[in-house]
C-alpha positions as CSV (number, residue, x, y, z in Angstrom):
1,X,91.9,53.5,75.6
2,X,92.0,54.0,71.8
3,X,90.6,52.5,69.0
4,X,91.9,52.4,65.4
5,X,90.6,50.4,62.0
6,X,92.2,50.3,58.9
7,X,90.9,48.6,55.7
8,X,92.6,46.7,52.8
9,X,90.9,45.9,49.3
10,X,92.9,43.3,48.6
11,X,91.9,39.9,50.3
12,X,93.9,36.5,50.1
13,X,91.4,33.9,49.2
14,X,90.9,30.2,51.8
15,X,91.0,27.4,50.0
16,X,87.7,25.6,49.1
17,X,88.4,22.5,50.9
18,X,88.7,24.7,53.7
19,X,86.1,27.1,53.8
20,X,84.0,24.5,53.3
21,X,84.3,23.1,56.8
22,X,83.1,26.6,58.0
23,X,80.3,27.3,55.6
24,X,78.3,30.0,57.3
25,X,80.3,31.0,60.2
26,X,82.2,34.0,60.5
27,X,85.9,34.2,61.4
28,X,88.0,36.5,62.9
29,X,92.3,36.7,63.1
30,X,92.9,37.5,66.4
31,X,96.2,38.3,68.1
32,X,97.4,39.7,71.6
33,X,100.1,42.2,73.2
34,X,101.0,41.6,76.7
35,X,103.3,42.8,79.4
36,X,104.4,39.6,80.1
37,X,103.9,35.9,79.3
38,X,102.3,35.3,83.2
39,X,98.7,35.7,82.6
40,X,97.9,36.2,86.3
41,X,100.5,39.4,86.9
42,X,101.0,40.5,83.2
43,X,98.4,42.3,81.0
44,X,97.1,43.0,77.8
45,X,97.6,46.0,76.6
46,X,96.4,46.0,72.5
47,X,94.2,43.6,70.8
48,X,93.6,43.2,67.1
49,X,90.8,41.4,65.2
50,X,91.2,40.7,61.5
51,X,87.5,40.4,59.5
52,X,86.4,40.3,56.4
53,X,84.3,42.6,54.6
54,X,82.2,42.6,51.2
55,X,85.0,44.9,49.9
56,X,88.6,43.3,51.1
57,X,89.3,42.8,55.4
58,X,89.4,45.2,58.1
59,X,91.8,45.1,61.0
60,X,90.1,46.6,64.5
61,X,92.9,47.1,66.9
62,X,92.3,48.1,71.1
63,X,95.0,50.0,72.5
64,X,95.4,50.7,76.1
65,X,97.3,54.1,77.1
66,X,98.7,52.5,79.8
67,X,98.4,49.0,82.1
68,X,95.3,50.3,84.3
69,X,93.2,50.6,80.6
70,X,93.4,46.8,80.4
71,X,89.6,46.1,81.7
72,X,88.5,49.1,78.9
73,X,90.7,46.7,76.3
74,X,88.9,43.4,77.3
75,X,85.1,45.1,77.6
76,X,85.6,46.9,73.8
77,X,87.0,43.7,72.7
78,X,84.1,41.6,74.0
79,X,81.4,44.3,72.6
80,X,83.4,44.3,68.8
81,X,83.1,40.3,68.9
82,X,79.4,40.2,69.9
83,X,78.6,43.2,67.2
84,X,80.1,41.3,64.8
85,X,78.9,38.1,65.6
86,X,81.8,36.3,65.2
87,X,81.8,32.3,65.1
88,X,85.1,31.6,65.4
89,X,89.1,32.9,65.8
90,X,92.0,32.0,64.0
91,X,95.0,32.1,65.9
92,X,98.9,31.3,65.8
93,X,99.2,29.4,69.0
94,X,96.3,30.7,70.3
95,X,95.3,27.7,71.9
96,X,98.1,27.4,74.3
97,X,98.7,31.3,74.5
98,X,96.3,33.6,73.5
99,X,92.6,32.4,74.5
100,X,94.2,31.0,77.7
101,X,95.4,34.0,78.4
102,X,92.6,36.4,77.6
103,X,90.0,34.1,79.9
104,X,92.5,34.9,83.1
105,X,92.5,38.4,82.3
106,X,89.0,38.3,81.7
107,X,88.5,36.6,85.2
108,X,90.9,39.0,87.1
109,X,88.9,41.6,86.2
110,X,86.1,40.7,87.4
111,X,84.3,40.4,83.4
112,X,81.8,37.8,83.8
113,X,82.2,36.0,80.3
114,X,84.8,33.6,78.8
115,X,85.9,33.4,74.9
116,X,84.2,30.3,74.0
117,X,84.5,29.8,70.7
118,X,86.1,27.8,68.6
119,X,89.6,28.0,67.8
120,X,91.5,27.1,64.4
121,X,95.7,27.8,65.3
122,X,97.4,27.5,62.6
123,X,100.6,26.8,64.7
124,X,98.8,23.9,65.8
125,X,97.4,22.3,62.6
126,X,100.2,22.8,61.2
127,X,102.5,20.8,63.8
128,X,100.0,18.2,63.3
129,X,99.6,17.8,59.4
130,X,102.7,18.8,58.1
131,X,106.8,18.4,58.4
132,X,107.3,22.2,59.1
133,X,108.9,21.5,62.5
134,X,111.4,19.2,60.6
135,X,112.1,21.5,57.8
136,X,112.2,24.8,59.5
137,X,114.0,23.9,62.7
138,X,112.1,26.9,64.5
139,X,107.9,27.3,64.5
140,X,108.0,30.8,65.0
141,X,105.4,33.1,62.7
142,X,108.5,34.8,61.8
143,X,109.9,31.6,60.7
144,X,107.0,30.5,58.4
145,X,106.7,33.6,57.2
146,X,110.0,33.5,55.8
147,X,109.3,29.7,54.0
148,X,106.8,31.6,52.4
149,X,108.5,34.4,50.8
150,X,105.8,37.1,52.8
151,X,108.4,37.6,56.2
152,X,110.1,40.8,53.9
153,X,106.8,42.5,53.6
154,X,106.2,43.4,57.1
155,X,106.1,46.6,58.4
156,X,107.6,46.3,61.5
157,X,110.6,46.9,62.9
158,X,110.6,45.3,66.4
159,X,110.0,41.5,68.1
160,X,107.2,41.0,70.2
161,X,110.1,41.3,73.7
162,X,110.8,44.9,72.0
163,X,107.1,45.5,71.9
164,X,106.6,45.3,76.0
165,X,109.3,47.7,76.8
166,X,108.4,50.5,74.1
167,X,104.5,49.7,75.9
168,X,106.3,50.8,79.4
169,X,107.6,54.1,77.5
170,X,104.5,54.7,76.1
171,X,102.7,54.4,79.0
172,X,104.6,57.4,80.4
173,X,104.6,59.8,77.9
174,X,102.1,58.8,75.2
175,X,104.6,59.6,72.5
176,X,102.7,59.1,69.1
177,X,106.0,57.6,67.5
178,X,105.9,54.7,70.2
179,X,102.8,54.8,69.8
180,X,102.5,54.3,65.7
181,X,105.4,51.3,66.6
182,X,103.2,49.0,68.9
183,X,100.0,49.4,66.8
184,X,102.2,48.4,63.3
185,X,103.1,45.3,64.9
186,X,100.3,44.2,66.0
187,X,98.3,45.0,63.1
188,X,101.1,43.1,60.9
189,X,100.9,39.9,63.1
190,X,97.2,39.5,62.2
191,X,97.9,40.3,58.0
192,X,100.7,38.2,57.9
193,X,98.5,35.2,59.7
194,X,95.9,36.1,57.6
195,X,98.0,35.3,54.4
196,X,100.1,32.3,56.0
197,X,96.4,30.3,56.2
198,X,95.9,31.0,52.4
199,X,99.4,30.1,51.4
200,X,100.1,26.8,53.6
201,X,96.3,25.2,53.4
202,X,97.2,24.3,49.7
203,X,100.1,22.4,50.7
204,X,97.9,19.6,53.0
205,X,98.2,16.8,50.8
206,X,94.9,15.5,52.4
207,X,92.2,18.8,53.7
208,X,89.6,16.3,55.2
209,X,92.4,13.9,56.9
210,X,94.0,17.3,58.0
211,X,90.4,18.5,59.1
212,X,89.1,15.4,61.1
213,X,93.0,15.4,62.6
214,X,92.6,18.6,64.1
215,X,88.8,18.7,64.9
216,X,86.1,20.9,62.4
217,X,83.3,23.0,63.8
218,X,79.4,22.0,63.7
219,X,76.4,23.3,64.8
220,X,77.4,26.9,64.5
221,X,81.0,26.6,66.2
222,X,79.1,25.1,69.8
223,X,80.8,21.4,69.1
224,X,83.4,20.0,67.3
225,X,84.3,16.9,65.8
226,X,87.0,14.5,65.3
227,X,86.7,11.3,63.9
228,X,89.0,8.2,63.2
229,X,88.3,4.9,61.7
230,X,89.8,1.9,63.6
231,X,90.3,-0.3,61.2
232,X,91.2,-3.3,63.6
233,X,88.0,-2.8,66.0
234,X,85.8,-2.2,62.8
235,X,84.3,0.7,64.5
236,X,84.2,4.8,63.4
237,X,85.3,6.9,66.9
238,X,83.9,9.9,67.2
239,X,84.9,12.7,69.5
240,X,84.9,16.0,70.4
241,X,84.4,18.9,72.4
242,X,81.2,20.7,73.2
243,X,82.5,24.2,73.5
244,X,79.1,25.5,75.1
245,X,76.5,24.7,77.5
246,X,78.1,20.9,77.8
247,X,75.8,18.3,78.9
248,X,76.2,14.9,80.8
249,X,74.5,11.6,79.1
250,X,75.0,8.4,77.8
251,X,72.8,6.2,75.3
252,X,74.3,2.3,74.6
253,X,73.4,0.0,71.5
254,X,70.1,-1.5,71.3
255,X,68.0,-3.4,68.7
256,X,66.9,0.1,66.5
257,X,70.5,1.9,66.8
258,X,73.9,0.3,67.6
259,X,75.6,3.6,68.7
260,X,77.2,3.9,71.6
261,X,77.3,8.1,72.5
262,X,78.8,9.5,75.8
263,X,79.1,13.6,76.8
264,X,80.4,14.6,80.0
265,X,80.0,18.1,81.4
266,X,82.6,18.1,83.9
267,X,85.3,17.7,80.8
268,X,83.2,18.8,78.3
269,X,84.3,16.5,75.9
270,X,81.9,13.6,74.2
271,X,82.5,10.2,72.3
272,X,80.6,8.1,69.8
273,X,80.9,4.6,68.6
274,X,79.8,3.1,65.7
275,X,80.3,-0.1,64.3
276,X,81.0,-0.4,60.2
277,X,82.1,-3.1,57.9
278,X,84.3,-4.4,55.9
279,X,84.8,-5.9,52.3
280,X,87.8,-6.5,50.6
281,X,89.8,-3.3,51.3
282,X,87.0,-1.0,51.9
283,X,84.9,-0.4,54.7
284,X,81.4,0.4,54.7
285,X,78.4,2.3,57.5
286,X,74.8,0.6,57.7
287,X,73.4,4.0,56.9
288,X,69.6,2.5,57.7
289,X,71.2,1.0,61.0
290,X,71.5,4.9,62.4
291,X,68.4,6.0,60.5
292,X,70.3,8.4,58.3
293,X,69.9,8.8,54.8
294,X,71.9,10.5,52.6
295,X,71.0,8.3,49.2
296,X,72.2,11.4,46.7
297,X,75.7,11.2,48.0
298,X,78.3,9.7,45.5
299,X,80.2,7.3,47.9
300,X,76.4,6.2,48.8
301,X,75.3,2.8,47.5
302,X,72.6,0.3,48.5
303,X,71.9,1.6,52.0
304,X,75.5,1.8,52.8
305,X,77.9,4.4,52.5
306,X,81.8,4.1,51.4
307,X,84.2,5.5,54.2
308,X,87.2,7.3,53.2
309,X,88.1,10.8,54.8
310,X,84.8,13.0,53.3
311,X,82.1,10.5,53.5
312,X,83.7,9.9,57.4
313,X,83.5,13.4,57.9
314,X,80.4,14.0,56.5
315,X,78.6,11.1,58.4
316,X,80.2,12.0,62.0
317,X,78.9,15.7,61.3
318,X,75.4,14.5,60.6
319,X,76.0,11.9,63.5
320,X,76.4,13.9,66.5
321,X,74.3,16.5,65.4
322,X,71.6,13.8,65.2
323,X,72.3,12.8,68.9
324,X,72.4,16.1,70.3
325,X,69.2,17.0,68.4
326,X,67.7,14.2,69.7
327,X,69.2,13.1,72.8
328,X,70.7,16.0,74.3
329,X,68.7,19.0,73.7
């Protein structure tokens, strides 16, 4: 197995409204190279992480020298993510393709931990807060890339099919050429994702609509949150995932708190409930009511606090982390 890092100065900037949802956490761009899209008979072969650094972003790539290297791959990939103490990936798709697949490869070779963490796809945020899909016809990296004016600077030269066949000749003859091929790819699938989240963020009309859509990490990554407003039932839903150590309980209304909060370990998913109200065309939380206070807020006013898409998810964040402070641990 080989190792390879390359630095860059330059750095595309997140956008505020973004970074502020991950204030504190480290991320990583992650992408993977397989023989296959099968996770149970294919393998990875190369893996690149994307981080940044004081000075620009550095990409870490693991390349195997042929398919029986793939446990070497997975254990240097686990020991980089732990010695960076990385909080969270971002992916393209990497919900449906790349996390799935690097658990079952982490499992058939007998590696004992799973990639927990959370995950922000970009394919999948965008799918859900933008017309893309519409526009472009065709959700492919490639694709976007193009919308954006960046798909000309790659430089690669082959598709990601191409890339498993020039793995199988270099495999057998370690030919540096081949070699040089596979790594540019990869390494240009993480830059280019890396720039497509700072150039299509600024186009959500709405970041905290966007965010609360997709679900926003608390608590260091271990939970995330998704809340909605139903309007009709005059209640704020609350739910999420609790991405490690899951727990089971459930806590109903009663005369000091009217939230309703269930988590369930088998699923590892949680809900909460709680009721708000409404005047004229606004709707309001009894901050008192769920013994939060949060009086220097702007939206805040005489014990109650105005609900539009910050204020609900600021209030959801300090919610569950409430509950889980001091319910669940």
């Amino acid at each position: 197995m080989k190792c390879f890092i390359k630095k860059y100065k330059n750095i595309n900037e997140y956008p505020e409204n973004f970074k502020s949802y991950f204030d504190g956490l480290k991320s990583c761009v992650l992408d993977i190279e397989t023989t296959g899209l099968d996770s149970k008979r294919s393998k990875i072969f190369l893996i690149a992480f994307l981080i940044k650094t004081p000075s620009g972003i550095k990409v870490v790539q693991f390349l195997a020298e042929n398919p029986l290297e793939e446990c070497k791959v997975l254990e240097a990939s686990l020991d980089f993510i732990k010695q960076e103490q990385i909080d969270f990936f971002i992916t393209f798709n990497g919900l449906r393709f790349d996390l799935p697949f690097l658990n079952t490869r982490l499992e058939h070779n007998y590696l004992e931990e799973r990639l927990n963490l959370y995950n922000f796809d970009l394919y999948n945020f965008l799918i859900r807060n933008t017309n893309l899909r519409y526009n472009l016809g065709s959700m492919s990296q490639k694709s976007i890339e193009t919308h954006y004016g960046i798909f000309s600077s790659r430089q690669d030269v082959i598709s990601g099919r191409e890339n498993i066949s020039i793995f199988d000749k270099y495999s057998l003859t370690g030919n540096s050429t081949l070699e040089k091929i596979l790594l540019t790819h990869n390494r240009e699938d993480v830059l280019q994702l890396h720039r497509l989240l700072s150039m299509s963020l600024p186009d959500i009309a709405n970041m905290d609509s966007a965010m609360a859509n997709y679900g926003f990490p608390i608590m260091n990554g271990s939970y995330t949150v998704r809340p909605n407003l139903l309007s009709k039932k005059l209640i704020l839903n609350i739910c999420g995932d609790q991405i490690s150590n899951p727990s089971s309980a459930a806590f109903y209304p009663d005369e000091e708190c009217p939230v309703t909060s269930i988590f369930n370990s088998s699923t590892g998913l949680y809900e909460i409930t709680v009721p708000i109200r409404k005047y004229m065309d606004s709707f309001y939380l009894d901050l008192q009511s769920i013994g939060i206070d949060i009086s220097s807020d702007p939206d805040y006013i005489n014990g109650y606090l105005i609900l539009n898409p910050r204020t609900i998810n600021l209030i959801s964040s300090i919610l569950v982390e409430k509950i889980i402070k001091e319910k669940i641990s």
